[in-house]
N, C-alpha and C positions, 0 to 999 in steps of 0.2 A: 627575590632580592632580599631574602630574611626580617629582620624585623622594618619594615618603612618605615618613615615617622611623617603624616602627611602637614605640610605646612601650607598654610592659605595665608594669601595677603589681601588684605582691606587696604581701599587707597583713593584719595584724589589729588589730582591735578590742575594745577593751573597757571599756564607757561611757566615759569622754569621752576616753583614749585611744583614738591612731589612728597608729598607724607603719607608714609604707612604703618599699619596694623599687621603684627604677624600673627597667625593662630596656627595653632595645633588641633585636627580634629580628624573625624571621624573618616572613613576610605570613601571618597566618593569623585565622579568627573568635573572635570570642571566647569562643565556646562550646569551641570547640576550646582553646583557651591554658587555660580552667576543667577541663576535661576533662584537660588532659593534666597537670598542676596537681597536678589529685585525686588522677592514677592515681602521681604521684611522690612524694606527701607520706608511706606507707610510710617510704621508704627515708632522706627528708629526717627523721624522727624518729630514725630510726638515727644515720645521718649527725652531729646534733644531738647524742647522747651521744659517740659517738667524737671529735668537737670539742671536749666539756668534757672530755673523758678525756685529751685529747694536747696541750691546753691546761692540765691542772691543774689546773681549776676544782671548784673546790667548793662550787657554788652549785645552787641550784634552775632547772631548765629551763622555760621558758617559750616560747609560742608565737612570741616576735621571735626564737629560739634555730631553733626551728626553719624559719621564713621566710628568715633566711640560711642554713640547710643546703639547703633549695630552693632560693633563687638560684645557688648554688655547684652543683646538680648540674644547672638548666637550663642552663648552660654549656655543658654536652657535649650541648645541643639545639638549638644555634646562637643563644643568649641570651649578654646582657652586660647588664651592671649600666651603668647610666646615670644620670650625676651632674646634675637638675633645676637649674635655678634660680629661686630662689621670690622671690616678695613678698610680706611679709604685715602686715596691720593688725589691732590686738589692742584690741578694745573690748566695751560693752555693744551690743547689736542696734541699739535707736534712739540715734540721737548726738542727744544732750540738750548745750547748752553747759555750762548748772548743774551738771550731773552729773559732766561732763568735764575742768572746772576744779578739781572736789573733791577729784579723786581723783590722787595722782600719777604711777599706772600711765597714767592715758590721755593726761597732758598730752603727753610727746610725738607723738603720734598725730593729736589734734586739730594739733600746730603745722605736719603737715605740709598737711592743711586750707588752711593760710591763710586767707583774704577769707571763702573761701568756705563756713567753719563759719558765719558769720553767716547767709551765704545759707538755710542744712541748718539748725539752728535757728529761723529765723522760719517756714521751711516747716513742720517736725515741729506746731511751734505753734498755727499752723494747724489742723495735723489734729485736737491736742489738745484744740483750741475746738469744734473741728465736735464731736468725739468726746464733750465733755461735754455740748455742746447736745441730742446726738440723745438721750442717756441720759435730760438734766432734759425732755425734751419725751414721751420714751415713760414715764419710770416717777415723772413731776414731781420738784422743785427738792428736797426733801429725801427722798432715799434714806439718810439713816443710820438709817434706823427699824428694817433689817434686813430690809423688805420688798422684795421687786423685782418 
């Protein structure tokens, strides 16, 4: 595949947070990167107090505290921190136009869309027809009874 460039991510979570670490390092599986990960995160919790201590901090530690005391000691494993470049689109799952015009978080999103929000709305639409026919055909036209 010519020259690879292996990229590792450091990360936690915690519902619907999600922050990560990228690195650059050396060729290995990822069983192995996990494994070697686990066997440093010890010393990376360490590390973690001695950074709020010589930093001043007087706050509470947390797992992003210690995810950067792991980056900073896989260094000396032949790791580097590596600066990603994203893109990203911030919406509800289905792009509804109705919904996305309401709301002022999405309008710029959809504007990058152009034309083609028209197109992803008549489609969605579609589905939504089929989606209410198949329901009035299995469980007939009025389902507010409460029965299904």
């Amino acid at each position: 595949m010519g020259n690879q460039i292996n990229i590792f991510e450091l990360s936690y979570t915690w519902y619907e947070d999600h922050n990560s670490t990228f690195l650059v390092g050396p060729d290995m599986p990822e069983e192995d990167f996990n494994n070697l990960c686990k066997s440093l995160l010890p010393r990376a919790g360490k590390r973690a107090i001695k950074n709020a201590v010589k930093n001043g901090e007087d706050m509470w530690l947390g797992w992003d505290d210690v995810i950067k005391a792991l980056a900073e000691i896989l260094k000396g494993h032949g790791f580097e921190e590596a600066e990603i470049k994203s893109f990203s689109c911030w919406g509800s799952t289905i792009i509804r136009k109705s919904i996305y015009e309401d709301i002022n978080e999405y309008k710029e999103g959809i504007k990058m869309l152009g034309k083609s929000l028209d197109l992803i709305d008549a489609y969605n639409q579609k589905i939504e027809d089929k989606a209410i026919k198949d329901v009035e055909e299995r469980y007939g036209s009025s389902t507010g009874s409460g029965e299904i």
